[in-house]
N, CA, C and O atoms as a MOPAC input file, in Angstrom:
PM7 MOZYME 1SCF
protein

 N      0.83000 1    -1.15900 1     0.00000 1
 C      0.00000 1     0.00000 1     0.00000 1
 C      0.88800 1     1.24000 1     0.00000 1
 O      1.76600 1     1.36900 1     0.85300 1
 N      0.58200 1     2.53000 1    -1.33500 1
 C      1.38600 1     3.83700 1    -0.95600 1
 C      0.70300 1     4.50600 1    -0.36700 1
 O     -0.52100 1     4.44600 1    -0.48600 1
 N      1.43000 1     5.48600 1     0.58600 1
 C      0.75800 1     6.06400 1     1.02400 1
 C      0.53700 1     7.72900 1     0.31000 1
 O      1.56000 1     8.35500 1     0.03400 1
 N     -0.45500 1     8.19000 1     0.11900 1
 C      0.05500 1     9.87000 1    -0.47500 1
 C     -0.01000 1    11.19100 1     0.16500 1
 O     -1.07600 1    11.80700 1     0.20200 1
 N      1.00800 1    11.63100 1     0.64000 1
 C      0.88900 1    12.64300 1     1.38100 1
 C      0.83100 1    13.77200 1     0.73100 1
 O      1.78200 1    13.94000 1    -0.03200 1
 N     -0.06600 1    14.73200 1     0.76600 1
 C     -0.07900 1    16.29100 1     0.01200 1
 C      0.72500 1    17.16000 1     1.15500 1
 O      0.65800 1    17.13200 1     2.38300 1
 N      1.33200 1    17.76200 1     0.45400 1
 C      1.97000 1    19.35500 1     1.32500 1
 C      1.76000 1    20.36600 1     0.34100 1
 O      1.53600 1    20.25500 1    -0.86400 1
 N      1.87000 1    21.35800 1     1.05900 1
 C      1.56900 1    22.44800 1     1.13000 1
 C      2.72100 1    23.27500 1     0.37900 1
 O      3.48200 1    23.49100 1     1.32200 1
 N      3.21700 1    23.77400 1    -0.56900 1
 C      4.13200 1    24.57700 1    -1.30100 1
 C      4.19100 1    25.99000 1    -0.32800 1
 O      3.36900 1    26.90500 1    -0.37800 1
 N      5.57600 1    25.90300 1     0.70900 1
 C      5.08200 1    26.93900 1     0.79200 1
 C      5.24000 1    28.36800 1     0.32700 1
 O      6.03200 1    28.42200 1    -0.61400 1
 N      4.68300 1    29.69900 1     0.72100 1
 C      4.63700 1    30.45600 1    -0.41100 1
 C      5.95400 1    31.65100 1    -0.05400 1
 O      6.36400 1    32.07300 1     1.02800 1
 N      6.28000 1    31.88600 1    -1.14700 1
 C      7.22100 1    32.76400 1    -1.52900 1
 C      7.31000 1    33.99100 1    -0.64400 1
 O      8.38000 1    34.27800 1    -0.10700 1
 N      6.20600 1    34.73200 1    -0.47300 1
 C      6.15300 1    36.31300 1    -0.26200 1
 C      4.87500 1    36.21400 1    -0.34900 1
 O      4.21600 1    35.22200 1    -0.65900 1
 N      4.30300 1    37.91200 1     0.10200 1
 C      2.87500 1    38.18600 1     0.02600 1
 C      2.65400 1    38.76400 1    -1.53300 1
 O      3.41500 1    39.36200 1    -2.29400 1
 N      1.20600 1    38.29300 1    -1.66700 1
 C      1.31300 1    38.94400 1    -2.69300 1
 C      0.12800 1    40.11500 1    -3.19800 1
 O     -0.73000 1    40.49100 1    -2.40000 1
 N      0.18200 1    40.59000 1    -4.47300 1
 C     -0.33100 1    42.29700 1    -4.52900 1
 C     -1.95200 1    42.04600 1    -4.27000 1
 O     -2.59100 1    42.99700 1    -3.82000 1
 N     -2.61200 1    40.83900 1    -4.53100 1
 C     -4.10100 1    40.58000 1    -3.45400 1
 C     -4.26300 1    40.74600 1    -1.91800 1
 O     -5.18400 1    41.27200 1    -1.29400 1
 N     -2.67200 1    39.92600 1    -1.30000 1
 C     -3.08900 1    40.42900 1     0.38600 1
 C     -2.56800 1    41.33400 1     0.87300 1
 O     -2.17800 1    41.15300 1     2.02600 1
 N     -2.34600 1    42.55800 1     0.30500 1
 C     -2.52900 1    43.89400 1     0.72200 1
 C     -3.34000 1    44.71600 1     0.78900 1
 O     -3.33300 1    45.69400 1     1.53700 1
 N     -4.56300 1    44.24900 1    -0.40500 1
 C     -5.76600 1    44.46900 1    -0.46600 1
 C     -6.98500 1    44.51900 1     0.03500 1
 O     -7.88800 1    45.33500 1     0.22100 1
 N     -6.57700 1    42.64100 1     0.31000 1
 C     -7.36700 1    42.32400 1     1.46300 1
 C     -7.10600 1    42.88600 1     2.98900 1
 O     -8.01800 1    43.32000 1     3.69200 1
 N     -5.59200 1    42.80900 1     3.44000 1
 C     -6.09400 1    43.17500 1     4.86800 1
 C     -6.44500 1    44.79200 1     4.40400 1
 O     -6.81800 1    45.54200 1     5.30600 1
 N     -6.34100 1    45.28700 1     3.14500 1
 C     -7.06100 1    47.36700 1     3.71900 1
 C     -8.09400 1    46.80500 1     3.90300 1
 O     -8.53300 1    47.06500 1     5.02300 1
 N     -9.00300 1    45.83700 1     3.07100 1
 C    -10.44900 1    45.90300 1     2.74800 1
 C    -11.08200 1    45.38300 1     4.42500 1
 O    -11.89000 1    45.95800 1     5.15500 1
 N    -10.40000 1    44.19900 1     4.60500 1
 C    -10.50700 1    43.77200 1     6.19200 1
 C    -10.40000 1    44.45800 1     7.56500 1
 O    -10.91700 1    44.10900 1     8.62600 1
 N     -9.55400 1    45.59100 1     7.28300 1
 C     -9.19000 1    46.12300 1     8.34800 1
 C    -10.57800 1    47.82000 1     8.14700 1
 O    -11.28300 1    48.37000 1     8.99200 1
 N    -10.38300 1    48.08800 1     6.63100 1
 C    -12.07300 1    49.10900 1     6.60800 1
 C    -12.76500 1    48.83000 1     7.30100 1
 O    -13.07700 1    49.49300 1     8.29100 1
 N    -13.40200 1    47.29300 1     6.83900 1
 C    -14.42500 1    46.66300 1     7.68700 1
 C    -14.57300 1    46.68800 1     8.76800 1
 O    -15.59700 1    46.96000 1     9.39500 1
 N    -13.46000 1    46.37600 1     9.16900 1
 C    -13.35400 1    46.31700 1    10.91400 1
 C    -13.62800 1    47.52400 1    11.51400 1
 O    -14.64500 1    47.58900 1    12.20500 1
 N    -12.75900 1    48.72300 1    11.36100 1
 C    -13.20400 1    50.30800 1    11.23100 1
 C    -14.76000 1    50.78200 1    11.14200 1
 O    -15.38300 1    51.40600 1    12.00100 1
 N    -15.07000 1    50.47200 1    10.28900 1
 C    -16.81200 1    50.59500 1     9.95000 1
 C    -17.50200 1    50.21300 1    10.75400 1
 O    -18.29100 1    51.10500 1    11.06700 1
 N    -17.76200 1    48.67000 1    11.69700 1
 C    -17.97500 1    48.10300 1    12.38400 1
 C    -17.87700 1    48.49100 1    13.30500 1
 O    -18.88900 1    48.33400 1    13.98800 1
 N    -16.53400 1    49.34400 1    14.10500 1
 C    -16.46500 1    49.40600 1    15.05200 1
 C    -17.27300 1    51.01000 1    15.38400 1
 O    -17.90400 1    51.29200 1    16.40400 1
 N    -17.01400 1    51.92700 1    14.15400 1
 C    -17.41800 1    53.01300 1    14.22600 1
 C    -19.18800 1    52.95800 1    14.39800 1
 O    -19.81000 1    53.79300 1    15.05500 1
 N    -19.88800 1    51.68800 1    13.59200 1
 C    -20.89500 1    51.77800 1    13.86600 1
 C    -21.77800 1    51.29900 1    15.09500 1
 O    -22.94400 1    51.60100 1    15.35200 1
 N    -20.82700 1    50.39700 1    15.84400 1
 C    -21.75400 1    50.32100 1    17.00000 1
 C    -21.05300 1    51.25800 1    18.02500 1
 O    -21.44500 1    51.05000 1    19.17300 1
 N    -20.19400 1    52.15400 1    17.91600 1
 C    -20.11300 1    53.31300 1    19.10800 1
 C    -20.95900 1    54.43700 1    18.37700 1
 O    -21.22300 1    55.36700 1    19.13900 1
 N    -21.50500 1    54.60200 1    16.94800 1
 C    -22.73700 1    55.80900 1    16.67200 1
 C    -23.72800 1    55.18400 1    17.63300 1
 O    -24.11900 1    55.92700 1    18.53300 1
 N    -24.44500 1    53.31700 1    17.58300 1
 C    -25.72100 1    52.99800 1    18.08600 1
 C    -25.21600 1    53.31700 1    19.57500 1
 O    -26.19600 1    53.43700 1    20.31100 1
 N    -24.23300 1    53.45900 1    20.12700 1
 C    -24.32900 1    52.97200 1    21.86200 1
 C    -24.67300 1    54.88000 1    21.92900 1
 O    -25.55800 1    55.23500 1    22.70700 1
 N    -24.09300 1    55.73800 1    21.27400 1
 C    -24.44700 1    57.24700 1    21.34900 1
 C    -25.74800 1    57.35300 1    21.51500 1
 O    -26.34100 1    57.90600 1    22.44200 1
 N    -26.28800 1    56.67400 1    20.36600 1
 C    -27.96800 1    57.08800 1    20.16000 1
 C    -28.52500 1    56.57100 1    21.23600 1
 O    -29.31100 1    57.13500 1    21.99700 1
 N    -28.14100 1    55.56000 1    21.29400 1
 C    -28.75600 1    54.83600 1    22.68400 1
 C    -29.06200 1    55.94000 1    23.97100 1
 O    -30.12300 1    56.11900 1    24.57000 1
 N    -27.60800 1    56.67300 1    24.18500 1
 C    -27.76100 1    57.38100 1    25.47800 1
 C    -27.93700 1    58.61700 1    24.99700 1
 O    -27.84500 1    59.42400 1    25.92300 1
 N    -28.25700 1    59.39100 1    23.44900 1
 C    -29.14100 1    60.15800 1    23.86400 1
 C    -30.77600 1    60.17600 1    23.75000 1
 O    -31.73800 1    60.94300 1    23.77400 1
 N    -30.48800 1    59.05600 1    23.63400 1
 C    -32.36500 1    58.86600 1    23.93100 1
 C    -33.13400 1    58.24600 1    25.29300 1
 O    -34.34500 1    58.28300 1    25.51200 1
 N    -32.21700 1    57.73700 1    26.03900 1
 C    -32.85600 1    57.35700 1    27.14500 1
 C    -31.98000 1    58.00100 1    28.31300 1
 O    -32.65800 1    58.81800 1    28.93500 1
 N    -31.05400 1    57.91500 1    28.65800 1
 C    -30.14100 1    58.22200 1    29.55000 1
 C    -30.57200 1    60.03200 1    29.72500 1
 O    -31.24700 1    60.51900 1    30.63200 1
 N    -29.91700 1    60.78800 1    28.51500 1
 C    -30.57400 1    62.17400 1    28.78300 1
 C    -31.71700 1    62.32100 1    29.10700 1
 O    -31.97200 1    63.12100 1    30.00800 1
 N    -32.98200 1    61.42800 1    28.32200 1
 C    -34.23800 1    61.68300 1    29.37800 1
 C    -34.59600 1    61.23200 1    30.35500 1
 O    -35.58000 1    61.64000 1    30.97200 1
 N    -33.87700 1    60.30200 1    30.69500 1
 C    -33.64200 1    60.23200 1    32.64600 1
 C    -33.37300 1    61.62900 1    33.30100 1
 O    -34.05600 1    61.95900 1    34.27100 1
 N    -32.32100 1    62.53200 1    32.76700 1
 C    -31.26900 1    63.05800 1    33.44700 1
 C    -32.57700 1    64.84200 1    33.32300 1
 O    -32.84700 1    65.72900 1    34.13300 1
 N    -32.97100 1    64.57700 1    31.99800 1
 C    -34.06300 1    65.98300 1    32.03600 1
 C    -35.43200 1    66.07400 1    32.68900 1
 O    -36.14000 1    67.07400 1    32.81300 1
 N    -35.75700 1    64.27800 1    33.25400 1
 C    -37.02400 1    64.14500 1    34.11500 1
 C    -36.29500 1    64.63500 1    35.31300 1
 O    -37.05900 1    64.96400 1    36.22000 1
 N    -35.11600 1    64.76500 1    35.55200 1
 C    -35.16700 1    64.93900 1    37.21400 1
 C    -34.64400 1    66.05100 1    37.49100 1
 O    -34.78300 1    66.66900 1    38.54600 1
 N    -33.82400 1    66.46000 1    36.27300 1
 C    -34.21500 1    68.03200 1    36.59000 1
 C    -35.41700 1    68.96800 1    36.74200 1
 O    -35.57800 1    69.82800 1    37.60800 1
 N    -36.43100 1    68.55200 1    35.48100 1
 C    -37.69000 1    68.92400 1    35.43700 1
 C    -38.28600 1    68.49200 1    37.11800 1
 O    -38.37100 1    69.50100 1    37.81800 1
 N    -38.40500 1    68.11500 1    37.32600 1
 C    -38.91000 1    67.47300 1    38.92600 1
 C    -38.08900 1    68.39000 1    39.52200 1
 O    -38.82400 1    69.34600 1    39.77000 1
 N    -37.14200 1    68.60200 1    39.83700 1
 C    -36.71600 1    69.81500 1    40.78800 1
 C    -36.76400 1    71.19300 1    40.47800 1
 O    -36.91000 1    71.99900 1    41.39700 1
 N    -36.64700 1    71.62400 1    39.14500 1
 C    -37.59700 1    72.66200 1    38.78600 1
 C    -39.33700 1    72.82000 1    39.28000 1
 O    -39.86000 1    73.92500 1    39.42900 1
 N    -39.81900 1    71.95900 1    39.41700 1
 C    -41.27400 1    72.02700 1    39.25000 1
 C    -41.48200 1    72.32600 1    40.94200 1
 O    -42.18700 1    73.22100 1    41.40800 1
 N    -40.81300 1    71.50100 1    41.58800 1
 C    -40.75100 1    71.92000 1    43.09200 1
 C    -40.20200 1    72.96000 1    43.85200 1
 O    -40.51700 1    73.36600 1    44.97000 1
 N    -39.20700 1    73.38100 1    42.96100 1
 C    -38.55800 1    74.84300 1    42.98700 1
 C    -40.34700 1    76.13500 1    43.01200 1
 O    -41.00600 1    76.72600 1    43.86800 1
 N    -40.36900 1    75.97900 1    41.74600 1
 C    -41.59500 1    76.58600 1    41.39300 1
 C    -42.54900 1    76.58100 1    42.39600 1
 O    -43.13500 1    77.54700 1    42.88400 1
 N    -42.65100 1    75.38000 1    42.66300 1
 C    -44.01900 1    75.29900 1    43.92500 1
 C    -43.84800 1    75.66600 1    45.27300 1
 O    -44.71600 1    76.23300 1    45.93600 1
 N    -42.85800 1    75.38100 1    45.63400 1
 C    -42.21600 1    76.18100 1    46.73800 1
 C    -42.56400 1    77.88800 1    46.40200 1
 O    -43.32000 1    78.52100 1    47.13800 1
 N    -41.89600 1    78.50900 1    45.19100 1
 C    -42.36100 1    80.01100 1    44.88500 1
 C    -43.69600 1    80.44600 1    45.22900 1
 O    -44.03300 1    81.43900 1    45.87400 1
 N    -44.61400 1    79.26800 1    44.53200 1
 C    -45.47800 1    79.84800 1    44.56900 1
 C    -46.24200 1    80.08000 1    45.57100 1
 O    -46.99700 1    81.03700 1    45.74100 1
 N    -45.99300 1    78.98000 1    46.40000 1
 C    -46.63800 1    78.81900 1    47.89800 1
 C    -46.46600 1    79.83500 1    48.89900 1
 O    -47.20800 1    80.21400 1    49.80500 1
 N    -45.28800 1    80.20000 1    48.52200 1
 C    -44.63200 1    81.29300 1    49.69900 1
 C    -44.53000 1    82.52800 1    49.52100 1
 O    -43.93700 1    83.29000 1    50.28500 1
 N    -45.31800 1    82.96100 1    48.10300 1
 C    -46.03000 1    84.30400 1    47.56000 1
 C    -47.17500 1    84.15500 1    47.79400 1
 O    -47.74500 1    85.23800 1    47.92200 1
 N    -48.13900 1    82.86200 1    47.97900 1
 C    -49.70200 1    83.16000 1    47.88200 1
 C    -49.46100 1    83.24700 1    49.61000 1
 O    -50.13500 1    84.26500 1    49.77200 1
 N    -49.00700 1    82.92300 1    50.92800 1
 C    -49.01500 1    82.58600 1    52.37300 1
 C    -49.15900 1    83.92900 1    52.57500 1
 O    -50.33500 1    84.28900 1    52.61900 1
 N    -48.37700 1    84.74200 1    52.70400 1
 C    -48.60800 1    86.48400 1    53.09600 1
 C    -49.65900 1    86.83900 1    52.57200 1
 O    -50.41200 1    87.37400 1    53.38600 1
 N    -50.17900 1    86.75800 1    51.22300 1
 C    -51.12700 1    87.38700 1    50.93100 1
 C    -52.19200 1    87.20400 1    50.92400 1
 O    -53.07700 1    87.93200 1    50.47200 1
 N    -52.31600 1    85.77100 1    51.63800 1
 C    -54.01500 1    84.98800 1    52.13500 1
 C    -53.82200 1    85.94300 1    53.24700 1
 O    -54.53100 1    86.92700 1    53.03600 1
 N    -52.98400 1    86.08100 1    54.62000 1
 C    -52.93200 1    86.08300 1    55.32000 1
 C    -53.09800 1    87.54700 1    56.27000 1
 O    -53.48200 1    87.77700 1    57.41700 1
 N    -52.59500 1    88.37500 1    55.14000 1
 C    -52.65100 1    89.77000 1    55.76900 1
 C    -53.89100 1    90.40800 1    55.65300 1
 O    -54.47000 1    90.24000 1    54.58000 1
 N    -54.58400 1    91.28700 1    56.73000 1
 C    -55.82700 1    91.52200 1    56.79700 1
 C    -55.61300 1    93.22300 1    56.56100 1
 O    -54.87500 1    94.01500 1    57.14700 1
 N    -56.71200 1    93.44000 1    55.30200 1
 C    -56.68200 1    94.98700 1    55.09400 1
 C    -58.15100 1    95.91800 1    55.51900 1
 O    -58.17200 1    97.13900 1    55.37100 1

């Protein structure tokens, strides 16, 4: 029985395709990476900032009510 072993030639140098490929591979990668740090952005300005403007709004609004309370108290109160 022969046996047949294949090998592998191996290769000379790189050649003028895999320079190509890793730009085209490494774009990709670039693109990819650029596009899920745009989605994680969008992400936080759509929920995170409106966390951050409900609770300001809420301490504005109590700000306010406090004002207003403590302009209407004297003037229920004083007798003319």
């Amino acid at each position: 029985m022969t046996e047949v072993v294949e090998t592998v030639p191996p290769r000379a140098g790189r050649t003028a395709g895999d320079g190509v490929r890793m730009l085209v591979s490494g774009l990709g990668q670039l693109l990819i990476t650029a596009g899920v740090i745009l989605l994680l952005f969008v992400g936080y300005e759509l929920w995170f900032t409106g966390i951050y403007t409900r609770q300001q709004q809420q301490t504005a609004e109590k700000a306010i009510q406090q004002t207003f309370t403590a302009a209407r108290a004297p003037a229920s109160g004083s007798s003319q």
